[in-house]
N, C-alpha and C positions, 0 to 999 in steps of 0.2 A: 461599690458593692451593689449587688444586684438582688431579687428574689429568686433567681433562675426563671424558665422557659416551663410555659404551660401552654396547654391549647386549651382553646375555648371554643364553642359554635356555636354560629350564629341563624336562627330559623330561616328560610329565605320564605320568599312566597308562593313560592313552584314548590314546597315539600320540601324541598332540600334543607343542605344545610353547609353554609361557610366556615370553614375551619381557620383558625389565627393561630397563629404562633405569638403567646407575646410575654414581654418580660418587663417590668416595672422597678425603677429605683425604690432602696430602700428609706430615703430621703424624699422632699418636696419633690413633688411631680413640674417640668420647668414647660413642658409641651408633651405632645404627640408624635412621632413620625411612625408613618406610614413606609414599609421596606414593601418594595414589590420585585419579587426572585425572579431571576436566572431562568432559561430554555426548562432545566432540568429540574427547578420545581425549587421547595425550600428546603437547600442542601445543608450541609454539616456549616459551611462556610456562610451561607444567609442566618445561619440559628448564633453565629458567633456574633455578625454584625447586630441582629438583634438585640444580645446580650449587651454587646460592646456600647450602645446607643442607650441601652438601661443605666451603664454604668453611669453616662455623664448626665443623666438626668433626667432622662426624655422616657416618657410610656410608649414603646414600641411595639407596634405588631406586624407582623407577616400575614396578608391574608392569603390562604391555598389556593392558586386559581385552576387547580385541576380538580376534578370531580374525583372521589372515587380513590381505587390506590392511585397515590401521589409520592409511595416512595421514591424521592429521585435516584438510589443506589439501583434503582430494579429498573431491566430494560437498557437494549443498547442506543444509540445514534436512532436507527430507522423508529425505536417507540417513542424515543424524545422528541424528534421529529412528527410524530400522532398526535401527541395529547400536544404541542403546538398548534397543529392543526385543527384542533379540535375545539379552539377556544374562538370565538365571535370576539368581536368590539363592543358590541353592545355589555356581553355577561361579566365583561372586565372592567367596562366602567362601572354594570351595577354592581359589581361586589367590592369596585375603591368605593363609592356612594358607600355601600355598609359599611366598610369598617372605618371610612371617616363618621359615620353615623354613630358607631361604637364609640368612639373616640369622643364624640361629643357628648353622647349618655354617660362619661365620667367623670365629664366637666369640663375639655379641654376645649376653647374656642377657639373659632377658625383660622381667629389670626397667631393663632399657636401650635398651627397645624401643618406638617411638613410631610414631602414625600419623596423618598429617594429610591431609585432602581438599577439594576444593570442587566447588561444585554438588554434581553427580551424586556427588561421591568424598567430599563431605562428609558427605552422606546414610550413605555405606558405613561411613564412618569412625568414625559413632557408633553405627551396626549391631553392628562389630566389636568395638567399645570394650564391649557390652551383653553378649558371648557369648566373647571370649576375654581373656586374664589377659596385660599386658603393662603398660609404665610411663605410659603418659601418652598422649590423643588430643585432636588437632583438628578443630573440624569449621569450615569459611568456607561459607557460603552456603548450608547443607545444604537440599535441599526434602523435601517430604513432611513439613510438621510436624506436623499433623494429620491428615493423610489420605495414607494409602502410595498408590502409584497400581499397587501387586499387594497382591492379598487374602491374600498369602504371608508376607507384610513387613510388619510392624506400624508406623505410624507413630511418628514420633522423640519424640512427648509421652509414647507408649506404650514407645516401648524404654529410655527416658531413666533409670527406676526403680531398670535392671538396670546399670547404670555399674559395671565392675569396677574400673576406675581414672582417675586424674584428665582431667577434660575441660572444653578450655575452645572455647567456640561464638563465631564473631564473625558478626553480621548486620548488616541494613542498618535503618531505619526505615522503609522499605515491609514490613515482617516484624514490624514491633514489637510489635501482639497477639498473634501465637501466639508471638511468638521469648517472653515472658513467659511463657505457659505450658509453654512449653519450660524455660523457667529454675527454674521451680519444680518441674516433674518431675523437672529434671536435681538439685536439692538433694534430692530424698525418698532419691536413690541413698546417702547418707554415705558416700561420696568429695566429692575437691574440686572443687568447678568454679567455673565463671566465663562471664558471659555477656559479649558486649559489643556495643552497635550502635551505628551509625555514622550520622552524618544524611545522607540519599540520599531522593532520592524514585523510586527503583528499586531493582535488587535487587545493582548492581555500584555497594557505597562506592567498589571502587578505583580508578575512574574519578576521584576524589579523591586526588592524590599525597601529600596529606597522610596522610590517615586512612590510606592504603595502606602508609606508611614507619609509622606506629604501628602500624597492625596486624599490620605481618612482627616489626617489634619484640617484641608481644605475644609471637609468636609461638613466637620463639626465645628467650623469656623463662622461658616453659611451659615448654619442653622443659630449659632451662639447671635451671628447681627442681624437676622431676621426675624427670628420668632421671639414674639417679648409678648 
């Protein structure tokens, strides 16, 4: 049981303002995770996982990393393509900083603090995992394994080295050469990880209900032997 899905903001320093998505168990709070969405913002499917991650215990939030309207139903291919483009490294790590910030304004500590992404949030997720100190990150479908597509942004073979804490990667097998060399950069880190890939001959396993119910499994597995 869950509270359902609210949004909160959060004041930034520039005027603005960070939008969350977040949804909180009706029971003991057991940690935090951090969901960082999909190309196309925080869709129907990111508000579930939210939910989903309430139900088991966890204070979940989504933070919006697009400014502005972020409906992702509005707009085709060429605008979801924009507002990707339109987002810096820098404003993405400082809006994970805020809503781990939030997260810690409700008591949750760091080593109870978890962050999971796909596609685009996967890619973030293990960016963030390389550069700040918290319990445990996921990454589904991360791209950029080899090649960042900003000369800002090192690719995930390149960031994989600096793992401050445990991460585990799930892929598909159209990723299987580099997602390997992912696997092995991500062990040079001595923290734990864990790769997995899924048989697909594109880059969405979950399009398979099976591998999809293993994979969330995985997934709240990671966070169940991590985060304490």
């Amino acid at each position: 049981m869950t509270t359902g899905i609210r949004i909160e903001g959060v004041p930034l320093t520039d005027g603005g303002e960070l939008r969350l998505s977040v949804a909180e168990p009706d029971g003991p709070v057991r940690g935090g995770v951090v969901v960082l969405h999909e190309a196309r913002g925080v869709t129907e499917i990111v508000r579930r996982i939210v939910d989903r991650l309430a139900a088991d215990g966890w204070l979940a939030v989504a933070p919006h990393l697009y400014r502005g309207d972020d409906d992702p139903d509005a707009g085709d291919d060429d605008t979801v393509a924009e507002r990707v483009g339109s987002l810096t490294f820098q404003q993405v790590m400082d809006d994970c900083d805020t809503t781990f910030g939030w997260l810690a304004d409700t008591g949750v500590e760091a080593d109870r603090m978890g962050v999971l992404g796909f596609d685009l949030g996967g890619t973030v997720a293990l960016q963030v995992a390389a550069r700040r100190t918290f319990g445990a990150a996921v990454t589904v479908a991360g791209e950029g394994i080899e090649s960042s597509p900003s000369p800002s942004v090192p690719a995930l073979v390149e960031a994989a080295p600096d793992l401050t804490c445990p991460w585990l990667g799930i892929y598909s097998e159209a990723d299987s050469d580099a997602v390997g060399r992912l696997r092995a950069a991500a062990e040079s880190s001595g923290v734990a990880t864990d790769v997995v890939v899924y048989p697909s001959t594109g880059h969405r396993f979950d399009d398979d209900p099976e591998s999809a119910a293993e994979a969330w499994e995985r997934v709240l597995n990671w966070f169940d032997s991590h985060l304490r």
